[in-house]
C-alpha positions in Angstrom: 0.0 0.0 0.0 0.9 2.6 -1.2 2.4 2.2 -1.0 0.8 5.2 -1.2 1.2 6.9 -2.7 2.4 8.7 -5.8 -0.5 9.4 -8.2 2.0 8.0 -11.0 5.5 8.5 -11.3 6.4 8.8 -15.3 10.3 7.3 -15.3 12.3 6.8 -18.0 12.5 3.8 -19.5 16.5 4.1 -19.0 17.0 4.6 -15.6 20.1 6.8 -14.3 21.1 4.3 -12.2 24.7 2.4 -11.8 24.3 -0.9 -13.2 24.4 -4.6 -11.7 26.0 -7.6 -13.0 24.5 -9.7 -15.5 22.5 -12.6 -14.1 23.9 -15.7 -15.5 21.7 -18.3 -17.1 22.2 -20.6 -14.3 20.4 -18.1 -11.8 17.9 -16.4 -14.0 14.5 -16.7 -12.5 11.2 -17.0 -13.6 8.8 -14.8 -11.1 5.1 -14.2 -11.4 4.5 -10.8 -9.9 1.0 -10.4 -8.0 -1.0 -7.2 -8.0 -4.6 -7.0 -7.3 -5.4 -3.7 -9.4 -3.7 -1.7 -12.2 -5.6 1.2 -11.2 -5.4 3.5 -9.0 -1.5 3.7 -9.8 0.0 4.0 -6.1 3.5 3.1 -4.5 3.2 -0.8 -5.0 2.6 -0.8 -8.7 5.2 1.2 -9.0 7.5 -0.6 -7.1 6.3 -3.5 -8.6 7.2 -2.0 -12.5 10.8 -0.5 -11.2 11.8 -3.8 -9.8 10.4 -6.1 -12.5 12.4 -4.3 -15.3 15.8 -3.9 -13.4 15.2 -7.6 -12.8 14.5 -8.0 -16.8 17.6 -6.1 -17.2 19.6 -8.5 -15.1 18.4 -11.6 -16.8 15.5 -12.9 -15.1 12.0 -13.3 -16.3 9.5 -11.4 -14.4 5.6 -11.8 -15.6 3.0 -9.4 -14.0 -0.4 -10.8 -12.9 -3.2 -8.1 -12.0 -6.6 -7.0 -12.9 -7.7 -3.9 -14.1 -6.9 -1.6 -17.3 -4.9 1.9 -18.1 -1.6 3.3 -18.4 0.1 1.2 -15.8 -0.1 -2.0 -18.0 0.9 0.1 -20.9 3.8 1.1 -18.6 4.9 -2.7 -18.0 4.7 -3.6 -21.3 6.9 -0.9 -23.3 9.4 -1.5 -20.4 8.9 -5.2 -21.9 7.8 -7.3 -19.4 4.9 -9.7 -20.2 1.6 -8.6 -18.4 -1.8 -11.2 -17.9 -4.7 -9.4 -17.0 -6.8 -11.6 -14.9 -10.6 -10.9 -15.2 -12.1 -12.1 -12.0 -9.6 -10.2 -9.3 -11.8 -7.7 -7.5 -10.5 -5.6 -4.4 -13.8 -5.7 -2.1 -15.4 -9.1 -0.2 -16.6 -10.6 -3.1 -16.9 -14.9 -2.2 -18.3 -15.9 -5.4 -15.8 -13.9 -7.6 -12.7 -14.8 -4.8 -13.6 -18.3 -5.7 -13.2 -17.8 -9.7 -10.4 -15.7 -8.6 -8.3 -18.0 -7.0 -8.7 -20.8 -9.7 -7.6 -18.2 -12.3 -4.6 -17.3 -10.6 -3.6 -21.4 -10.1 -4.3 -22.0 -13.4 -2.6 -19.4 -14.8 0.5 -20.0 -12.7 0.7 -23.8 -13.4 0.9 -22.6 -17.3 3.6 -19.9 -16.3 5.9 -22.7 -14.0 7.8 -19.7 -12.2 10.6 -20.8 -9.9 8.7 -18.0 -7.5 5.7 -16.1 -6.7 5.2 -12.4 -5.4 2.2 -10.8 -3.8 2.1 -6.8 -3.5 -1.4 -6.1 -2.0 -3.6 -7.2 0.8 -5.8 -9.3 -1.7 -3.5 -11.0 -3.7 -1.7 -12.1 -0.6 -4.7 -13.9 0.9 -5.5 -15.4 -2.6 -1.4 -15.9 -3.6 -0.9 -17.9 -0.4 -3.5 -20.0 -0.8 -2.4 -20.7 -4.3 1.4 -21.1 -3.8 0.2 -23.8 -1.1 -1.6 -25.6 -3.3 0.5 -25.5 -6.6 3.7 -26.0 -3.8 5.6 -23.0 -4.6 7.6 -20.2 -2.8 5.9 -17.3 -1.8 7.1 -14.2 -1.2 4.4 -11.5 0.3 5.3 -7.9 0.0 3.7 -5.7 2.5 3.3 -2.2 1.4 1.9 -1.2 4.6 -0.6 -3.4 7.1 -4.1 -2.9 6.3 -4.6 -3.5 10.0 -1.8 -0.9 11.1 -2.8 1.8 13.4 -5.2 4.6 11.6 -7.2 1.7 9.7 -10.3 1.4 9.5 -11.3 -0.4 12.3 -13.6 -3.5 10.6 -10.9 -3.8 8.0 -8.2 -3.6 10.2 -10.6 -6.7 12.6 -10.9 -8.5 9.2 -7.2 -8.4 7.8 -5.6 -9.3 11.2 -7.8 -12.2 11.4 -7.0 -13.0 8.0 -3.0 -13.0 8.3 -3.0 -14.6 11.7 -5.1 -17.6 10.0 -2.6 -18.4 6.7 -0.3 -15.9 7.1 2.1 -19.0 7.4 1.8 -20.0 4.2 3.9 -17.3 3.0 7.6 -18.6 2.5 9.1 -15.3 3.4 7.6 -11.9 4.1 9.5 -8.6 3.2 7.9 -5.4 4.8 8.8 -1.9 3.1 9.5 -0.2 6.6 10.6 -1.6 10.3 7.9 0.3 11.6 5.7 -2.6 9.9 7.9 -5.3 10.8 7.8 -4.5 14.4 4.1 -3.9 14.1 3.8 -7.3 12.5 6.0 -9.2 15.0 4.0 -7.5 17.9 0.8 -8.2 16.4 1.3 -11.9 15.6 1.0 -11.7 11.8 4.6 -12.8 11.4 7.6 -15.0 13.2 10.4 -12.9 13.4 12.2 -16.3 12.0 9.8 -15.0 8.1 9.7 -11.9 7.9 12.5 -8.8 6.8 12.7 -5.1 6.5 13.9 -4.1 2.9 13.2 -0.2 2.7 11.8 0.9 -1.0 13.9 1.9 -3.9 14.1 4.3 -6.9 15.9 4.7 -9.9 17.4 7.7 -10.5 16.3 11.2 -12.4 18.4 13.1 -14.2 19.8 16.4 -13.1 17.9 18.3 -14.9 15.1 17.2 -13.1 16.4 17.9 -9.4 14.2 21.3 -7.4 15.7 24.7 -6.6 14.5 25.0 -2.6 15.5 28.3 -2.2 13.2 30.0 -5.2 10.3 32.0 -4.6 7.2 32.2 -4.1 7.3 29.2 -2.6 5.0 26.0 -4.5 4.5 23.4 -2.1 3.7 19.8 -3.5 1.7 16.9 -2.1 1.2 13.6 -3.7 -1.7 11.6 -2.7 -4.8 10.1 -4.0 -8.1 12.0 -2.3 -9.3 8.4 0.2 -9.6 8.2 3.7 -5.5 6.9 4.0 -4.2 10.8 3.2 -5.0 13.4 5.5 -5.7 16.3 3.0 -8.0 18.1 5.6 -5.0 18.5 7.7 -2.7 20.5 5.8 -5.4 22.3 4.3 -5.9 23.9 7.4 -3.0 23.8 8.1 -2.0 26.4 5.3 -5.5 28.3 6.0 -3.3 29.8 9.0 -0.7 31.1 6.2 -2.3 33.0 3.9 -0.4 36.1 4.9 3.0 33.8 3.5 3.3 33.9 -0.2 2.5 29.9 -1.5 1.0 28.2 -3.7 -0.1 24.4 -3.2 -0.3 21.5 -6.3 -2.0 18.2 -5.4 -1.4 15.5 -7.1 -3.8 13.1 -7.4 -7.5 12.1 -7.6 -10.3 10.0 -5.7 -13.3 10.1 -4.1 -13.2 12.5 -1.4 -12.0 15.5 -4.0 -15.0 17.2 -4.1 -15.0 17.7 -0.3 -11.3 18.5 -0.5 -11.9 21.5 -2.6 -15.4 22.8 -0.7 -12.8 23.0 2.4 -10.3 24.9 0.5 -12.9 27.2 -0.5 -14.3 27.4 3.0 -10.9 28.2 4.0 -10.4 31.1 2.0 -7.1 29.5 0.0 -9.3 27.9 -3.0 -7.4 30.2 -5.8 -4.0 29.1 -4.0 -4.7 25.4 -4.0 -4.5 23.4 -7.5 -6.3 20.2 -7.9 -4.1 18.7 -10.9 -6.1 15.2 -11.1 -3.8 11.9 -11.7 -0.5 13.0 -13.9 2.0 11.1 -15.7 4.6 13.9 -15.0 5.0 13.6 -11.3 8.8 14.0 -11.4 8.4 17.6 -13.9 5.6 18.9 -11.1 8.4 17.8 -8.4 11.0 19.5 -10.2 9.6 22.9 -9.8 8.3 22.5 -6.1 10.4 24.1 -3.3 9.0 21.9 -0.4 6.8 18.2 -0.2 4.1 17.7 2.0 2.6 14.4 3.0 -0.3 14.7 5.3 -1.5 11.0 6.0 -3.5 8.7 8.5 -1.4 5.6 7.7 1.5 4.4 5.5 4.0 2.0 5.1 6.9 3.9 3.3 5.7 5.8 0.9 7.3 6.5 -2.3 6.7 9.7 -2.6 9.0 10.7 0.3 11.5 9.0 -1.5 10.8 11.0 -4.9 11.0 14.3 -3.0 14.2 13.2 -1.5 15.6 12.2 -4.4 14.6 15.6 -6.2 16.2 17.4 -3.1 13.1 18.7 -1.7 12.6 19.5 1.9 9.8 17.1 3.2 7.2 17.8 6.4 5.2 14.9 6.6 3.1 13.0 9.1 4.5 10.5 11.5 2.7 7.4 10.4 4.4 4.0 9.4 8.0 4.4 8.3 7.7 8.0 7.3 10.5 8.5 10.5 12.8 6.1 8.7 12.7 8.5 5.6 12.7 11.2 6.8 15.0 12.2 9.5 14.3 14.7 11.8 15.6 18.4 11.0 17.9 17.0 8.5 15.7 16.7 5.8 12.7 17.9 6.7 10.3 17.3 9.7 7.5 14.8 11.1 4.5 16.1 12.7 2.0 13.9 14.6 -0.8 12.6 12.9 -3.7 15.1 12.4 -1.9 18.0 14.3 -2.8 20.6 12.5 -0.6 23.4 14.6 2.5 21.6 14.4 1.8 21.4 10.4 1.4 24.9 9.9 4.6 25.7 12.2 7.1 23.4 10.2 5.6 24.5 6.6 5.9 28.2 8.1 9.4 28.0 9.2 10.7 26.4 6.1 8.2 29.2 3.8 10.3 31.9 5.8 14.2 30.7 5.2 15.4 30.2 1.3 18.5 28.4 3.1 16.9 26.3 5.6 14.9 24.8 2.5 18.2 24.5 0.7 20.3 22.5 3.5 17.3 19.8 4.2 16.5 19.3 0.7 20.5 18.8 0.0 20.4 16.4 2.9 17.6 14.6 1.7 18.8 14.3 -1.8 21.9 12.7 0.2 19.8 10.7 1.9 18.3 9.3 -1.1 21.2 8.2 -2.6 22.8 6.5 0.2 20.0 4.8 1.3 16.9 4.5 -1.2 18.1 3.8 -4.7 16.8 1.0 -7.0 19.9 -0.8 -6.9 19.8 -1.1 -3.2 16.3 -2.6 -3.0 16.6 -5.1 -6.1 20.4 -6.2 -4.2 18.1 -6.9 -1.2 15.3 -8.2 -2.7 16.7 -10.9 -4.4 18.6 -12.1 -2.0 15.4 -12.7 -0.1 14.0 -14.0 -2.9 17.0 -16.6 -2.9 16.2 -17.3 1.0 12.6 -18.6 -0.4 13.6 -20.8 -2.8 16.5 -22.2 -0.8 13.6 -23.1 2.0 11.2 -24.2 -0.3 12.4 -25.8 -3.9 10.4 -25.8 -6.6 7.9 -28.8 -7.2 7.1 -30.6 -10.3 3.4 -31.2 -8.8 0.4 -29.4 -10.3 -2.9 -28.7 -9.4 -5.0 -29.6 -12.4 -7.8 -30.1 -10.3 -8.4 -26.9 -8.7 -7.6 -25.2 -12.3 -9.7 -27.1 -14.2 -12.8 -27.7 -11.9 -14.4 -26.3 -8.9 -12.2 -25.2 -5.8 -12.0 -26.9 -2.8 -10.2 -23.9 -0.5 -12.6 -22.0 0.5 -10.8 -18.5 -0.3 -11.9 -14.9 1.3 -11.4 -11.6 0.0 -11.5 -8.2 1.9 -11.5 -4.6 0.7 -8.0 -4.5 2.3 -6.6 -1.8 0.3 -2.7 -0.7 2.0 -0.9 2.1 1.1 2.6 2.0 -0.4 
């Protein structure tokens, strides 16, 4: 979840990035990505497309299973990596279609034969496990942020617990994007500390021409974020209600259902003409580029990309302290985190960076630091795989099928949930 979000993060399809070695024949692998929805584009799917064509690159052969339509498959498939829209997937409770579901994903894996599978999503990890059990494969779930961490929804968050402490197990290895979600994990007994690992998210590169200028004015703040009860647009809208004697200007990226109310606040707040609503874009890192400071106001995350696309432009970042935003973002180094829904302490980190050109420059210098020390592509597929290598070392591949669940009626009973995490 999204992560998580970016609206959609338009990369190059040559990424800036140092290279890795060559994978050798030997060691390619053959992985069947999960995804339960191509839309709305948010921080897994884009995970998911970064490290699927650096693995391309490297020699391995990644296929991308997901439902849906829109750019995002496009996306995958000009970066060439084979995509197999699967018509059942739904994101809510649905039985009957889970059931449908669940055979299409079997079957369809049992014709793929990967050496590995991959879940990114809340769905496709309750369907995924219960697949990879019964076709006897390795499993790797990706958690892009709990759907049961603290903020949820409270029947979701009563549904998805009960739903990870029943088959969580199944999973052969669990990677969660932030500590704060592996520690929420261990402590909420969806994981054994013996499965489950941090690796922090990853992004290619951008070039140079692409990277902010902090210290320019007036000052055009930039938040990233679909309008849904996981973002916490309210807050910093009020937030900035208390600054309209600054000079600032305010792009949102991003669309969803709770828009409409989003902009009826602005307008109640007097800020409207400040504030634009620029829908879903495809040139996230251009609108970055001529932003002076990021803002992510949220109820829950996991680690969200955008922090990581701010940092890597060298933006200053005040964000809210939810899930492994802290891990990002360090504390008056590159920006500041505020405590969830605290609208005061918004407005007075946002103010103190709109009055001082030179504080922005030094935290979004650190950040952009930051980023490349800690957050890079390379750094996340070098991690990745070799957790992926711990999964098929524990579990190797077997030459059974499941012919019967593919071909006739299933026998698991599966179960869904609107489980939607961020990324």
């Amino acid at each position: 979840m999204s992560a998580t979000r970016p609206s959609y993060t338009s990369t190059p399809l040559t990424e800036p990035f140092s290279p890795l070695p060559t994978t050798s024949a030997a060691d390619a692998m053959k992985i069947a990505f999960l995804v339960t929805r191509a839309d709305p584009i948010g921080g897994a799917q884009i995970h998911v497309r970064d490290l699927a064509a650096e693995l391309r690159r490297q020699g391995h052969s990644p296929t991308v299973l997901l439902s849906g339509s829109g750019p995002f498959i496009d996306d995958l498939r000009a970066r060439g990596i084979p995509v197999i829209v699967l018509r059942h997937l739904v994101n809510p409770i649905r039985p009957y279609r889970d059931a449908l579901a669940l055979r299409e994903i079997v079957r369809t894996i049992n014709e793929l034969k990967p050496d590995l599978m991959t879940a990114h999503g809340a769905k496709v990890g309750i369907l995924g496990r219960l697949a990879a059990r019964h076709l006897q494969l390795p499993l790797v779930v990706t958690v892009h942020g709990w759907a049961c961490a603290p903020g949820t929804p409270r029947v979701q968050a009563a549904v998805s617990r009960g739903l990870e402490r029943s088959i969580g197990a199944l999973a052969s290895k669990v990677i969660t994007v932030s500590e704060f979600d592996r520690q929420f994990g261990l402590r909420a007994k969806l994981v054994t500390d013996r499965r489950v690992v941090t690796v922090h998210n990853g992004m290619p590169d951008i070039p140079a021409a692409l990277q902010a200028d902090p210290s320019r004015s007036p000052v055009k703040l930039i938040m990233i974020a679909r309008f849904e009860p996981q973002k916490d647009h309210g807050t910093l809208l009020r937030a900035l209600g208390g600054l309209r004697h600054h000079q600032w200007e305010l792009d949102i990226v991003g669309d969803g259902p709770l828009r409409q109310d989003m902009e009826a606040l602005a307008s109640s707040l007097s800020i409207r003409e400040r504030v634009h609503f620029l829908g879903q874009r495809t040139d996230v890192d251009c609108l970055l580029a001529k932003a002076q400071i990021s803002v992510l106001a949220s109820n829950w995350e996991g680690f969200p990309l955008s922090i990581l696309e701010a940092m890597r432009a060298g933006l200053p970042i005040v964000a809210s302290n939810v899930g492994g935003v802290a891990e990002a973002v360090e504390e008056n180094q590159t920006g500041y985190v505020v405590p969830r829904g605290d609208v005061e302490s918004f407005r007075a980190r946002v103010a103190d960076l709109l009055d001082s050109a030179a504080l922005r420059s030094r935290l979004g210098a650190a950040g952009r630091r930051r980023y490349e020390a800690q957050f890079t592509l390379g750094r996340l597929v070098e991690k990745t795989l070799a957790v992926y290598g711990d999964a098929l070392g524990r579990k190797r591949i077997s030459s059974s099928s499941s012919r019967d669940l593919a071909e006739g009626p299933s026998s698991i009973e599966p179960s869904g949930a609107d489980l939607h995490a961020s990324s």
